[in-house]
N, C-alpha and C positions, 0 to 999 in steps of 0.2 A: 386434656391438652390446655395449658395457658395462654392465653392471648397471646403472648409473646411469643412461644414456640408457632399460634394459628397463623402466625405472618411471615415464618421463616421462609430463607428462601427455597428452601426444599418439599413447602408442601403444598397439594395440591387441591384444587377447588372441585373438584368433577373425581377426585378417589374415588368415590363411591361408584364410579362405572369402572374399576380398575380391579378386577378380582387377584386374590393374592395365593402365593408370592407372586412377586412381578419385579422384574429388571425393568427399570427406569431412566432413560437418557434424557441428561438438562442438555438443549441444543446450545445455549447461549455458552454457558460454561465450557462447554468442548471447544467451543471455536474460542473464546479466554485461554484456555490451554495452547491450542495452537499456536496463537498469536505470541505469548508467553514462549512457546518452543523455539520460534521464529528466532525472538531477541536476545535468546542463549547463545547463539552463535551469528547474534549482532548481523542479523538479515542474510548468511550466507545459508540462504536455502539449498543451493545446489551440494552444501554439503552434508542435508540431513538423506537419511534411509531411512524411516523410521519403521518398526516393527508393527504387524496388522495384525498381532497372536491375540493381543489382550478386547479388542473389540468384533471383530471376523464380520464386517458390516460393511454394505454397498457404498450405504449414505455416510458414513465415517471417512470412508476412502475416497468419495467425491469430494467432502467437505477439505480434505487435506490437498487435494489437486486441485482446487479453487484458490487454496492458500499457495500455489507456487508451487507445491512438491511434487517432485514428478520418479522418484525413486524411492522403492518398498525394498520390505524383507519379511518373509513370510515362513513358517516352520511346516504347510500343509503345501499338496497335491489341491485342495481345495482352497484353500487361502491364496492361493497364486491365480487359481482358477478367477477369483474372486475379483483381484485385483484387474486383471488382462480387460474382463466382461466390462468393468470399471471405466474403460480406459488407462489404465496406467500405461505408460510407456516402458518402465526397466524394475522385473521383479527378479530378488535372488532369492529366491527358495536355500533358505540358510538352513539347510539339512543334506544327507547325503541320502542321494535316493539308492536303494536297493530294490531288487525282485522285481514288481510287475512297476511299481514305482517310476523304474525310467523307460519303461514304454508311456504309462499314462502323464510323464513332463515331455515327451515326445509329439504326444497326442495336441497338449497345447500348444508347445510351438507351431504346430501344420495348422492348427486351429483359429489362433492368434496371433498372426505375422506381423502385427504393425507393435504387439510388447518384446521386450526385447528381454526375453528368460536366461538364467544363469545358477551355479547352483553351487553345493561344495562337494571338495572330493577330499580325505585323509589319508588315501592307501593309494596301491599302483592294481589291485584289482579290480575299483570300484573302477578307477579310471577308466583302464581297457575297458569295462560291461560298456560304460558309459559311450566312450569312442568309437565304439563296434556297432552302440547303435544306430548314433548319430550319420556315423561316416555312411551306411546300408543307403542311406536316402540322399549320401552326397549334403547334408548336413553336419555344422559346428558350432556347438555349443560353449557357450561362455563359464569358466569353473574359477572356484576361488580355491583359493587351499586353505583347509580348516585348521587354523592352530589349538595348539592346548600350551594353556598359558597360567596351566594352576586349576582350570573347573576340574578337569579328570574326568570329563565324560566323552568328549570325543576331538576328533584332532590330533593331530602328529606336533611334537615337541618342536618347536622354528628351529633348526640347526642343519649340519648338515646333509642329514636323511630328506627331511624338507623343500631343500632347495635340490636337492636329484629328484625330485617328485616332481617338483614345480618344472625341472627339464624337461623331466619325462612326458608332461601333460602338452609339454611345445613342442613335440615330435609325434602325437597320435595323430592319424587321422581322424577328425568326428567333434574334436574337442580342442578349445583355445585356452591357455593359462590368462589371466587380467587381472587377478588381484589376490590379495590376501583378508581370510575373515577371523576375525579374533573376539575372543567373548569372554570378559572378565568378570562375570557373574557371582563366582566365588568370592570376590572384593563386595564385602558389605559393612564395612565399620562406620558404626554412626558417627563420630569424629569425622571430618570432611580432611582433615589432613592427613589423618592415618590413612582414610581412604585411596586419596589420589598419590602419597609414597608408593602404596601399597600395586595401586596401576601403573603410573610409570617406569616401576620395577617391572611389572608384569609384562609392558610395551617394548621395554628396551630391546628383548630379541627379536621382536616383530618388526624393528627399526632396521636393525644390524641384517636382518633377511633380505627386507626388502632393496637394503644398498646392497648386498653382495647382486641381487636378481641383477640392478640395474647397469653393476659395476659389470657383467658378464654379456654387458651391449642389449640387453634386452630391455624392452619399455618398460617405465618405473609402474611396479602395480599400485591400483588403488586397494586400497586398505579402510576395510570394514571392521569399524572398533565400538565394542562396549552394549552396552543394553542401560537400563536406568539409574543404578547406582552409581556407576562412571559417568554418566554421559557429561554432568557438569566439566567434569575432568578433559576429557575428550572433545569438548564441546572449545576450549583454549589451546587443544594440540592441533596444529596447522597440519592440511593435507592427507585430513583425513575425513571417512564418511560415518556419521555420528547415526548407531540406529535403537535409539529407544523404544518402549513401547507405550507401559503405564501411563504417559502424562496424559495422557487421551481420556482417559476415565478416572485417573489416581486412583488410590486406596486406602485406606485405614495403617496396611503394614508400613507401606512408605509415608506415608504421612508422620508416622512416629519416628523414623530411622534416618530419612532423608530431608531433616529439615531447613538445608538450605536449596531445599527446589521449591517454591510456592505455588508448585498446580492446586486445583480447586477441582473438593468431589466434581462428577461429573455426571456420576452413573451412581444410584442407588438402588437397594431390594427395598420394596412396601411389601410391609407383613401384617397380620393380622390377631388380635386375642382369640383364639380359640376354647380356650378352658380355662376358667378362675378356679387355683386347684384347691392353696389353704389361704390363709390370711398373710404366706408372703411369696406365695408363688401363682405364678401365671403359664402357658403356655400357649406358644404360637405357631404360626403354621409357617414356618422356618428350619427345614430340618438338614437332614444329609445332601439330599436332590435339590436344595434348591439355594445354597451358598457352597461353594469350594470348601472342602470334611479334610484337606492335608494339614492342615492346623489346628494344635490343639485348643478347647476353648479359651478365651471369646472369638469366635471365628465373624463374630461382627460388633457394630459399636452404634449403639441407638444415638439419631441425634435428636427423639426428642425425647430419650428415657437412659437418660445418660449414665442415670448409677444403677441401672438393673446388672445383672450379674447370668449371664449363660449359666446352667451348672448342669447341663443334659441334654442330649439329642439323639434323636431316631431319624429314620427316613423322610415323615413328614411334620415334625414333631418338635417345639427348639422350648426346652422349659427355661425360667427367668426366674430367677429369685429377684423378690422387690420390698421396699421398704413397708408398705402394705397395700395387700391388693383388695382392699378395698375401692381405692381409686380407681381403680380399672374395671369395666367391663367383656362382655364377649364382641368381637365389632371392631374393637379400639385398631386405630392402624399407627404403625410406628413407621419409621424410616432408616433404615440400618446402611450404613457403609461398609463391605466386605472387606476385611482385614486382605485379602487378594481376590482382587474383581478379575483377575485374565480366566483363570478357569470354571468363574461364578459366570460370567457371562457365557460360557460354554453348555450352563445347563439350561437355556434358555432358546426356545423357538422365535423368540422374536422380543423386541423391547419397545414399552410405551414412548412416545416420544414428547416430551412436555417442556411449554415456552409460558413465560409469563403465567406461572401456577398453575395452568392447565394440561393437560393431557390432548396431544392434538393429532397425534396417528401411533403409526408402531411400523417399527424398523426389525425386518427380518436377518435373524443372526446366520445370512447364508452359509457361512463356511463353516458352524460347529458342527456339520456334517462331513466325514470321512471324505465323501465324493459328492460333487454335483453332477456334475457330466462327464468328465475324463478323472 
């Protein structure tokens, strides 16, 4: 390593108590993101949600409620859970619970009365389960209706099937309609202008929904829009609740795509040389388990071995072709940023926590478990 990579700001003085692979949290830089997240929508806090998928951390979600934010979105039974223990005050489980599912968001509500849970619905049978169980206990529950606005994975088309649902869920007992959730995920063009065409195309009938809801004497719902690639978008459209996730940690894939957001890594994997194999390969202990394997190579990006080259992976195993490896021994630690840190950080019990080049505790990834308690 050069003098110049030994001062960057990503590396650490005390590595060597840091056995690898290891998920790595800069605290400074996350609360930089935040602050950053803050000024996007020009201090209206009360209109962020932001998504807790890509970090599933106690001290992340305190850190965010210290900044003002008092409204989450979460895709787990456990992530909500997560949130409530937290303190948070208003989580929507942006999923549709099924099976044992909506007994155990039951469980929290009895459990956690002072968070105020909510959740989505897309059909009229999830509905009823959902109402049937609430109403048992003289309990009503907060739903959104999930649109499908182009992802094609789940959500009713906003039309008028949509808005008889939305009736429908104002007539159960067990369950209250509030708003609408929309998620324009599939909007990914690295051009910022194709992008946001491309969204407010997507929004327009989620617009036209929600006047027909209000034009029918019913209160105007709030409307849950967008995830990262939008959120700049969404972040300029009035009256609505913008829920990102990524900026919390960034990542290598946005970092390439999304370049007019400027969040700063936040979260990196320290890896390690395992095997110097010929005179231009190496191998580290970087494999399947221990970066997110849905992408295909380079599924990371060295920031102090910038032009090594992935060309192989196994389960604990991540080979590197390099210009010569000579340079390198067994020992050598690198620093990689995960091309997608949301499900990198899932393969992880717990992350170092490191201020000022040090390494100073370790933050438990609570919620990359299915269940904590309910």
């Amino acid at each position: 390593m050069n003098p110049a990579d030994a001062a960057a700001w990503y590396t650490l003085r005390n590595v060597d108590a840091v056995d690898s692979p290891a998920l790595v949290v800069y605290r400074d830089r996350v609360l930089q993101n935040i602050t950053l997240l803050k000024s996007m929508v020009e201090g209206d806090v009360a209109s962020l949600r932001p998504h807790v998928k890509t970090h599933k951390m106690a001290e992340v979600a305190r850190l965010l409620l210290d900044a003002g934010i008092r409204k989450f979105k979460c895709a787990t039974i456990a992530e909500a859970e997560m949130l409530a223990r937290t303190g948070a005050p208003d989580v929507l489980l942006a999923y549709q619970p099924a099976g044992p599912k909506i007994g155990r968001l039951l469980g929290l509500v009895r459990a956690y009365p002072e968070t105020r849970f909510s959740c989505l619905v897309d059909n009229p049978v999830t509905a009823e389960d959902l109402a049937a169980v609430f109403a048992r206990e003289g309990r009503v529950l907060d739903v959104f209706l999930d649109l499908n606005v182009g992802m094609n994975r789940t959500g009713i088309v906003p039309g008028r099937e949509a808005l008889e649902l939305y009736f429908r869920c104002g007539v159960l007992r067990g369950i209250h309609p509030v708003g609408l959730h929309t998620y324009d995920g599939h909007i990914r063009d690295e051009d910022f202008t194709q992008r946001k065409e491309k969204s407010d195309a997507a929004f327009e009938p989620v617009g036209l929904l929600a006047r027909e809801i209000g034009r029918a004497g019913k209160p105007q719902p709030v409307i849950v829009a967008g995830g990262s690639p939008t959120f700049p978008v969404h972040a300029r459209r009035p009256g609505v609740e913008r829920s990102p996730g990524t900026f919390v940690f960034w990542d290598w894939g946005y970092h390439t795509t999304l370049a007019e957001q400027p969040f700063v890594f936040a979260a990196l994997l320290v890896t390690r040389v395992v095997s110097v194999v010929n005179g231009h390969t190496i191998c580290l202990d970087l494999g399947h388990k221990s970066v997110a394997a849905e992408n295909p190579l380079p599924r990371v990006k060295f920031l102090n071995l910038p032009d090594a080259q992935p060309v192989a992976q196994s389960e604990e195993h991540l080979v590197v072709k390099v210009a010569d490896s000579s340079q390198y021994k067994v020992g050598d630690v690198f620093y990689a940023v995960p091309v997608h840190i949301c499900p990198t950080c899932a393969l992880y019990d717990r992350a170092h926590v490191a201020e000022d080049h040090l390494v100073t505790g370790t933050w438990k990834v609570v919620a990359r478990d299915r269940m904590i308690e309910y």
